[in-house]
KEKE-3310 file (N, C-alpha, C; in steps of 0.2 Angstrom, whole numbers, plus 5000, padded with zeros to 4 digits):
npx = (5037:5040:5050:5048:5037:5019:5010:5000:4993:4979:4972:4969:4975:4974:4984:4990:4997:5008:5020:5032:5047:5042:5031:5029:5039:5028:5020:5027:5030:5018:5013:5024:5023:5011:4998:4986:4988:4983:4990:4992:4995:4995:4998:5010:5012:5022:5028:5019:5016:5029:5033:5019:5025:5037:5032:5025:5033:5039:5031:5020:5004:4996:4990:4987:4983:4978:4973:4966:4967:4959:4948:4932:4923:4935:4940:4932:4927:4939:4942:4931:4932:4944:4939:4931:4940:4949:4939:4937:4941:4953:4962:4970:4980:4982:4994:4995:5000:5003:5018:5023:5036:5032:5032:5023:5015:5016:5009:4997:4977:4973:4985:4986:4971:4976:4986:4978:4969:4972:4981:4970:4956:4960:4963:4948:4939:4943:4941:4929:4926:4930:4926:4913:4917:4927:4917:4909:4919:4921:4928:4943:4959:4963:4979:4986:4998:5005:5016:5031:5031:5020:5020:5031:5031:5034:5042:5036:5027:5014:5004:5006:5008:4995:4987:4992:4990:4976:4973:4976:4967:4956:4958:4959:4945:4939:4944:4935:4923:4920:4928:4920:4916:4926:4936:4951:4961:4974:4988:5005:5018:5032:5048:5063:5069:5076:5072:5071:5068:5055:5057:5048:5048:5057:5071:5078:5069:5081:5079:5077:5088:5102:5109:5100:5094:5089:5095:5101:5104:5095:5078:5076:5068:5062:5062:5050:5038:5039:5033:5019:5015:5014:5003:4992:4995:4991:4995:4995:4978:4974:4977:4972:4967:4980:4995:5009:5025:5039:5053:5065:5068:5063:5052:5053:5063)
npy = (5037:5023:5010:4998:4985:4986:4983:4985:4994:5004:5003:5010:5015:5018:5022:5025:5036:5038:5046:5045:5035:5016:5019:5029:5021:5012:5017:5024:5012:5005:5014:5017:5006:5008:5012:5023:5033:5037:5046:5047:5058:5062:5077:5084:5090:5096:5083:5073:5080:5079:5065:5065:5073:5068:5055:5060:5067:5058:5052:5046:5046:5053:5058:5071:5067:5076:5068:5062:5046:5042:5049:5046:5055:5064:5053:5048:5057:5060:5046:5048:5062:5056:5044:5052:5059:5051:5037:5027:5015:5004:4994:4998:5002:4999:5009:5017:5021:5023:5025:5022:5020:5018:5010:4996:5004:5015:5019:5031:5029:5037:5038:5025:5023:5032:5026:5015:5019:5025:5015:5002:5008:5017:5007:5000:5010:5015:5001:5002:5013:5010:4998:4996:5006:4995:4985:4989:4989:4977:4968:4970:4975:4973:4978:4976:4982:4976:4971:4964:4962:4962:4947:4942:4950:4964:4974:4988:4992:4989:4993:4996:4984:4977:4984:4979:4965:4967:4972:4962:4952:4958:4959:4944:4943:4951:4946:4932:4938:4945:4939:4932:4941:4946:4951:4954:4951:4954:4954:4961:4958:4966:4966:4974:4990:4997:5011:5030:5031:5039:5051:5048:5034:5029:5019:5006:4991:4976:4963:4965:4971:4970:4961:4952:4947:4933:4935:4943:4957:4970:4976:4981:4994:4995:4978:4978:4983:4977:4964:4969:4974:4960:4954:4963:4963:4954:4942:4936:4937:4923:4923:4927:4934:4931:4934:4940:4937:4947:4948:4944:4931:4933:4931:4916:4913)
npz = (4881:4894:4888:4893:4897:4892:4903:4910:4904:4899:4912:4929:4943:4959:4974:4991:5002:4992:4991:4993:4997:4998:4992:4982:4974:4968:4966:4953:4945:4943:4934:4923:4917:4910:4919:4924:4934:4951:4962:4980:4993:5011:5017:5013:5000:4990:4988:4985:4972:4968:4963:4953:4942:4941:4934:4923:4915:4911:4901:4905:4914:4929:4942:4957:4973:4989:5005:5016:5024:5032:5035:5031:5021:5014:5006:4998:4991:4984:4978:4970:4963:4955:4949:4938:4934:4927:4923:4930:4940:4945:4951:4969:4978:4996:5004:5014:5030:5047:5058:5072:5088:5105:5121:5127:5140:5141:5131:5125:5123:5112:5105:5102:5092:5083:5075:5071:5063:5051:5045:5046:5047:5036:5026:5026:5025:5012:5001:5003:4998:4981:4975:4973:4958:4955:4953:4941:4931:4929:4939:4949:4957:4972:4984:4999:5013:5022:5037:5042:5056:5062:5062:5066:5080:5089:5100:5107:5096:5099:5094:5077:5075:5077:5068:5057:5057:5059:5044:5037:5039:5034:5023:5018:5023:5014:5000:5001:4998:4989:4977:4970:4961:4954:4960:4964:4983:4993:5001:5004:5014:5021:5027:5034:5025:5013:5014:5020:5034:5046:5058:5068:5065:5075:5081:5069:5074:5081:5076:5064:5058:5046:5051:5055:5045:5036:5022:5023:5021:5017:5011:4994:4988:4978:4977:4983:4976:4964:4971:4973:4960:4953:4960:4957:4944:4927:4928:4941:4945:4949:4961:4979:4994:5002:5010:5005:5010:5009:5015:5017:5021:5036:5042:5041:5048)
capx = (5034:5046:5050:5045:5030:5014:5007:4994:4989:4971:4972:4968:4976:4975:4991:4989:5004:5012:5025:5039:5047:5037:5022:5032:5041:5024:5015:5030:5031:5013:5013:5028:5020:5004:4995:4985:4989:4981:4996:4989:4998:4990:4999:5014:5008:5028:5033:5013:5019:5036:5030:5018:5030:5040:5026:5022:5039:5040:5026:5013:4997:4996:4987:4992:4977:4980:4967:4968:4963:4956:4943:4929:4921:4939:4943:4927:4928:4948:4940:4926:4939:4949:4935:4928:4946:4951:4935:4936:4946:4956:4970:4969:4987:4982:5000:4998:5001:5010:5024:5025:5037:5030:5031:5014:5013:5017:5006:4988:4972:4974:4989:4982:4968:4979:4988:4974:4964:4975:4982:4965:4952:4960:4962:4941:4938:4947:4940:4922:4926:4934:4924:4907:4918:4928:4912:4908:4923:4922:4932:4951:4964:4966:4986:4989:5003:5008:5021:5033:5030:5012:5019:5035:5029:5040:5040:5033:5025:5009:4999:5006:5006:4989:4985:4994:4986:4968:4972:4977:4961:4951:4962:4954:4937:4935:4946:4931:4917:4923:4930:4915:4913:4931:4940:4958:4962:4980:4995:5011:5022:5040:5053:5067:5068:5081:5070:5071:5065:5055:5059:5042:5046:5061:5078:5075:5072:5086:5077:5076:5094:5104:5111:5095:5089:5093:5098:5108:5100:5087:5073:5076:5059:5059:5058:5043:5035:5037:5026:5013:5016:5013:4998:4988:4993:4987:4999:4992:4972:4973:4978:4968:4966:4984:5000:5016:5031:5044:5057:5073:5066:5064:5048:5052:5069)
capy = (5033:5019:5004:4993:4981:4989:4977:4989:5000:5005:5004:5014:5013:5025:5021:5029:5035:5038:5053:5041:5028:5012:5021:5032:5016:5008:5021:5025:5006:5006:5021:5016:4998:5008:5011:5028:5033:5043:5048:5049:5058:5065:5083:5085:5092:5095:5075:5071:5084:5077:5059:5064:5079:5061:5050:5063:5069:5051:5050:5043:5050:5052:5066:5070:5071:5076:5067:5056:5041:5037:5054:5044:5060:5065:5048:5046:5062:5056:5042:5051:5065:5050:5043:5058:5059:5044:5035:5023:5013:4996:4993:5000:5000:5004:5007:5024:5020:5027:5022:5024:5017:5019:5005:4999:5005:5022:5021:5029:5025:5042:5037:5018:5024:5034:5022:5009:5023:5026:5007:4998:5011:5021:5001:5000:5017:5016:4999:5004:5019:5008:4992:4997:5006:4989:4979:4992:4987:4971:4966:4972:4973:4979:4974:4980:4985:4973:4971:4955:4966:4957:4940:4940:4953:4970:4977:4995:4994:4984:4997:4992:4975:4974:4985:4978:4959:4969:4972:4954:4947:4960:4958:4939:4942:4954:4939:4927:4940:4949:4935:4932:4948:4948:4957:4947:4954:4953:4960:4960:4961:4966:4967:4980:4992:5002:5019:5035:5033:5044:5050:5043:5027:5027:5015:4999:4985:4971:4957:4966:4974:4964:4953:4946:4945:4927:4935:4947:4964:4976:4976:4987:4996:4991:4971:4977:4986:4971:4959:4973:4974:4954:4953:4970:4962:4951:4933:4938:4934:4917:4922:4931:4929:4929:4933:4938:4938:4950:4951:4939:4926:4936:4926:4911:4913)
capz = (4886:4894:4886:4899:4894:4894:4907:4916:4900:4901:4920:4934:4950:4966:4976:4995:5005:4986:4990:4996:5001:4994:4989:4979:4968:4968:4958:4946:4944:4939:4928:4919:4915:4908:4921:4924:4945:4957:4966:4986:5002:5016:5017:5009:4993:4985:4986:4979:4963:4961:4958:4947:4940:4937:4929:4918:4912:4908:4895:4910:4914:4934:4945:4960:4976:4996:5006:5023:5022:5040:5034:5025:5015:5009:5003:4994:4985:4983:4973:4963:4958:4951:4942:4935:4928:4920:4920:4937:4947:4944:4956:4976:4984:5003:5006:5020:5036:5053:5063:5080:5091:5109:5124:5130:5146:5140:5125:5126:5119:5108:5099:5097:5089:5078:5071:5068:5059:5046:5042:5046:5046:5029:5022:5024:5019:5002:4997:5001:4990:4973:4974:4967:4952:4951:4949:4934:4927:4927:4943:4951:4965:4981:4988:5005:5013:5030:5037:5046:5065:5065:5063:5076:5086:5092:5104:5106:5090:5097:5087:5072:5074:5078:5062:5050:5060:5055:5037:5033:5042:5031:5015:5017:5020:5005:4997:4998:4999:4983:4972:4964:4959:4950:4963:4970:4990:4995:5006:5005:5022:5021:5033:5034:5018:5012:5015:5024:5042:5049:5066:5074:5068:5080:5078:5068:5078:5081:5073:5056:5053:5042:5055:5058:5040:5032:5015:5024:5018:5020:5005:4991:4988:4969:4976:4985:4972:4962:4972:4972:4954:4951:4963:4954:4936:4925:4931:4950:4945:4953:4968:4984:5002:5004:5013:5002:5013:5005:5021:5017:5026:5042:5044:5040:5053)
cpx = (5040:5044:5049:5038:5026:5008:4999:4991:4980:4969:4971:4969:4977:4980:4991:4995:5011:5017:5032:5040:5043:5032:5023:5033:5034:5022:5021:5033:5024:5013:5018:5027:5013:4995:4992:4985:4987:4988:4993:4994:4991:4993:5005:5013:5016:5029:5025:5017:5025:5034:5026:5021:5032:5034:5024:5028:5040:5037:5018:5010:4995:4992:4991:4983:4978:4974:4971:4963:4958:4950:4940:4927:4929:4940:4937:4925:4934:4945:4935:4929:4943:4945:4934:4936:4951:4947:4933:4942:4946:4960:4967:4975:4983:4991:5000:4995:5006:5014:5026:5030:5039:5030:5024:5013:5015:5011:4999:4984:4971:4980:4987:4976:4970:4981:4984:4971:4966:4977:4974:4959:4951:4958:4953:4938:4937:4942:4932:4921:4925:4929:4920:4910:4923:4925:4911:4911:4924:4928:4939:4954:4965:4973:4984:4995:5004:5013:5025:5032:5022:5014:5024:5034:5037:5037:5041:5030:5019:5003:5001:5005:4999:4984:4986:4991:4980:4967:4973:4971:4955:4953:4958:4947:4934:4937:4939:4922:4917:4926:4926:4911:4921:4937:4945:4958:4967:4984:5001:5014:5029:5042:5054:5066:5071:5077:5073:5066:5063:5057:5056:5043:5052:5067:5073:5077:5079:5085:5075:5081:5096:5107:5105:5090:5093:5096:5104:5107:5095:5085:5074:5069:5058:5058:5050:5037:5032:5031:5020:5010:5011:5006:4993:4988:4990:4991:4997:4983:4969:4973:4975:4967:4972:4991:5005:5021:5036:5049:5064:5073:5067:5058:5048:5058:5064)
cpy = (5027:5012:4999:4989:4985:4988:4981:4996:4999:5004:5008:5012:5018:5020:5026:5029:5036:5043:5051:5036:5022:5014:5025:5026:5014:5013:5021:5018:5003:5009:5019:5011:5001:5012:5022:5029:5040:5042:5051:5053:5061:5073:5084:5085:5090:5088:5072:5076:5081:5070:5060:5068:5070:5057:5055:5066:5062:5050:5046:5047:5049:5060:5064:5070:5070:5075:5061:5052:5039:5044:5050:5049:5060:5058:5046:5054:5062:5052:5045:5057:5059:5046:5047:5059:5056:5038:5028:5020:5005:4992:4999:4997:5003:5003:5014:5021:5025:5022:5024:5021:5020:5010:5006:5002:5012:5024:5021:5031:5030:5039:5026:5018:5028:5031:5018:5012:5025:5019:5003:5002:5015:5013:5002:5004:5016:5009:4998:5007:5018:5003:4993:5000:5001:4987:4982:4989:4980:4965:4971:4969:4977:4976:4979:4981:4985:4974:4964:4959:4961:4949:4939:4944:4957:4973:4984:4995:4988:4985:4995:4988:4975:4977:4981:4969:4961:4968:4967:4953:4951:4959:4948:4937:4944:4948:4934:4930:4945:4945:4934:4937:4952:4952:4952:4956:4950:4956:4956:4963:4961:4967:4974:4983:4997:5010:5022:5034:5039:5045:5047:5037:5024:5020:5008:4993:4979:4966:4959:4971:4966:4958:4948:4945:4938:4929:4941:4954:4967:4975:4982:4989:4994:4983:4973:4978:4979:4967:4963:4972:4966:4954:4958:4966:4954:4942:4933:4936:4930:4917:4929:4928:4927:4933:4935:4941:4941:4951:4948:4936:4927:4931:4919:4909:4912)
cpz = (4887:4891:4888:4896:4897:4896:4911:4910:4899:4908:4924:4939:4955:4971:4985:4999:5001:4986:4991:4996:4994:4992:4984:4974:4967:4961:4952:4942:4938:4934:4923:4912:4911:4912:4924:4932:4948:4965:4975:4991:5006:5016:5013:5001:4990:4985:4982:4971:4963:4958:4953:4942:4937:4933:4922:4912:4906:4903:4897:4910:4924:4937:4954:4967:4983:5000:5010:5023:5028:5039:5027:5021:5011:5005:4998:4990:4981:4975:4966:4959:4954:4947:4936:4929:4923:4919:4925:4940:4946:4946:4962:4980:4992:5007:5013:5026:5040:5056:5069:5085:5102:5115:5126:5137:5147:5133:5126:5120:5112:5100:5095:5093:5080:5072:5068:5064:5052:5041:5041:5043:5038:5024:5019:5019:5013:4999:4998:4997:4983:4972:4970:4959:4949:4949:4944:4929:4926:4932:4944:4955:4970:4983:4993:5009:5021:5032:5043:5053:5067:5065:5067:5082:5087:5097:5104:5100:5089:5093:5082:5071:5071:5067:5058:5049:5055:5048:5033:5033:5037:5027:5013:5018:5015:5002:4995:4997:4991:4976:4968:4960:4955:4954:4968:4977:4991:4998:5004:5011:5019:5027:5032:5026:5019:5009:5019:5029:5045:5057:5072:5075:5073:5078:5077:5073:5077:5077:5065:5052:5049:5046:5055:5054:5035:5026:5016:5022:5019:5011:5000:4987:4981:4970:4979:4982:4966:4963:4970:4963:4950:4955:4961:4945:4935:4926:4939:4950:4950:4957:4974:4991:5003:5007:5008:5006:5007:5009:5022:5019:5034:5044:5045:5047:5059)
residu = (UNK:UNK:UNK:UNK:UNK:UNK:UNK:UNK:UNK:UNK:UNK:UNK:UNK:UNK:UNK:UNK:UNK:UNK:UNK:UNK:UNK:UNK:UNK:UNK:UNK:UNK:UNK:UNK:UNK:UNK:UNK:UNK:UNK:UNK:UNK:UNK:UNK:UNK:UNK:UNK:UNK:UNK:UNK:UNK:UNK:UNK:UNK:UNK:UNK:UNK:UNK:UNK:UNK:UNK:UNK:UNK:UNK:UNK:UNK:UNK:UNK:UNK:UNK:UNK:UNK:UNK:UNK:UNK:UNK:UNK:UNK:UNK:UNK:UNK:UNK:UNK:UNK:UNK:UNK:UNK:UNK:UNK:UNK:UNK:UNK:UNK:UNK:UNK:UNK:UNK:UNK:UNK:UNK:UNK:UNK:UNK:UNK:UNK:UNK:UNK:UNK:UNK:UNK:UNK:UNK:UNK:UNK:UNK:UNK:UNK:UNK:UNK:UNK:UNK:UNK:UNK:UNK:UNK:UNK:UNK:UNK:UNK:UNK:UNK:UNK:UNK:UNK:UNK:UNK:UNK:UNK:UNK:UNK:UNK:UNK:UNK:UNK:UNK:UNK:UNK:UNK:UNK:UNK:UNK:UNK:UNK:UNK:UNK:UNK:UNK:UNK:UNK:UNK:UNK:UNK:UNK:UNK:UNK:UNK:UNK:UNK:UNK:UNK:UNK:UNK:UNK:UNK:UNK:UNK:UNK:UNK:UNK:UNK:UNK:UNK:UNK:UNK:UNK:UNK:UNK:UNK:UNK:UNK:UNK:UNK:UNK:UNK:UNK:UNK:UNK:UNK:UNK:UNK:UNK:UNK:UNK:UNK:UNK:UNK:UNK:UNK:UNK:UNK:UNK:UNK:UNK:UNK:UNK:UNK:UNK:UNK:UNK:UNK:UNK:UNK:UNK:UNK:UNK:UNK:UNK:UNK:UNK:UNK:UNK:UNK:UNK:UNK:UNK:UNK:UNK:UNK:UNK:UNK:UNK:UNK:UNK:UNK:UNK:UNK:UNK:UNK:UNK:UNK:UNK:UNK:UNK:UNK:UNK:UNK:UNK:UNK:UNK:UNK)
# end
């Protein structure tokens, strides 16, 4: 197993969108730290088995499970297979989302619902699904997975925005409707991120290459994973109902 502090041992965290990219570093960030991960995608079976191929080569303990978040029965069998096999649910990255980049006056009601169903709609989904076996356990975390596009605005990308707008505004109501029931509710927003683009989400805006990041770089997905990391453990408690800019001070510019 890795010699990393074993900050998240006895834990359980389902991880959504986990085949790549940020959702990928998240879970083997977790898992490395202790923690036992349900590894999520929506289709792509081979990148769900090589994560947990990785987690488990490692000495971790990860499954792997193919299930769309914005289809509430799949995601609540999602969940009850992942209790059933390590015994509940502790931690909820809703990190699966789409990307579209579509002008409005070309973009219909079809693909706007698309994208909100997965970002907003999966977010709901998932933390109906984990909550009641948080409260068993005596509390958890949900992080979600915004981004800086909801707070300067882009253009073509007013589906995203708008989602990633929703899942704050629900990350703070759980926040205050959930706290007394031991459960922190948080997002992290990042900017640009040194991943592989897909070809939906079309060329990175202007306002989030490196010129137009104050640190001068794009995100390497290990700082993002991080904040997740901090806001899921055990020095993150205190905090819920709130906002962590990860974007090099793209928001702050």
């Amino acid at each position: 197993m890795s010699s990393l502090e074993q900050t998240f041992a006895g834990k359980i965290a389902l991880v959504t969108g986990a085949g790549k990219n940020i959702g990928r570093t998240i879970a083997l960030d977790l898992a490395l730290r202790g923690a036992s991960v349900i590894v999520n995608g929506r289709s792509d079976r081979a990148a769900v088995d090589a994560v947990v191929g990785e987690i488990n080569a490692a000495g971790g303990q990860a499954i792997g499970y193919l299930a769309d978040v914005s289809d509430q029965p799949a995601t609540e069998r999602m969940v009850a297979d992942a209790v059933a096999a390590f015994g509940g649910i502790d931690i909820a990255v809703s990190n699966a989302g789409l990307r579209r980049q579509t002008p409005f006056l070309q973009m219909g009601l079809a693909e706007w619902r698309e994208i909100l169903s997965v970002a907003l709609d999966g977010a709901f989904i998932l933390a109906r699904a984990v909550v009641p076996h948080m409260i068993r356990r005596g509390g958890g975390a949900i992080v979600a997975l915004s981004g800086i596009s909801t707070h300067v605005g882009t253009p073509s990308r007013c589906h995203v925005s708008a989602s990633k707008a929703g899942l704050e505004g629900l990350m703070r109501a759980l926040a205050v409707e959930l706290g007394p029931l031991g459960i922190t509710c948080n997002s992290v927003a990042p900017g640009a991120v040194d991943t592989v683009r897909g070809a939906s989400a079309g060329v990175l805006p202007s306002g989030l290459t490196e010129r137009g990041v104050p640190l001068g770089r794009k995100a390497r997905v290990e700082e993002i994973s991080a904040a997740v990391r901090f806001l899921a453990g055990p020095d993150g408690r205190y905090i819920t109902g709130q906002t962590l800019h990860v974007n090099g001070g793209v928001f702050l510019a």
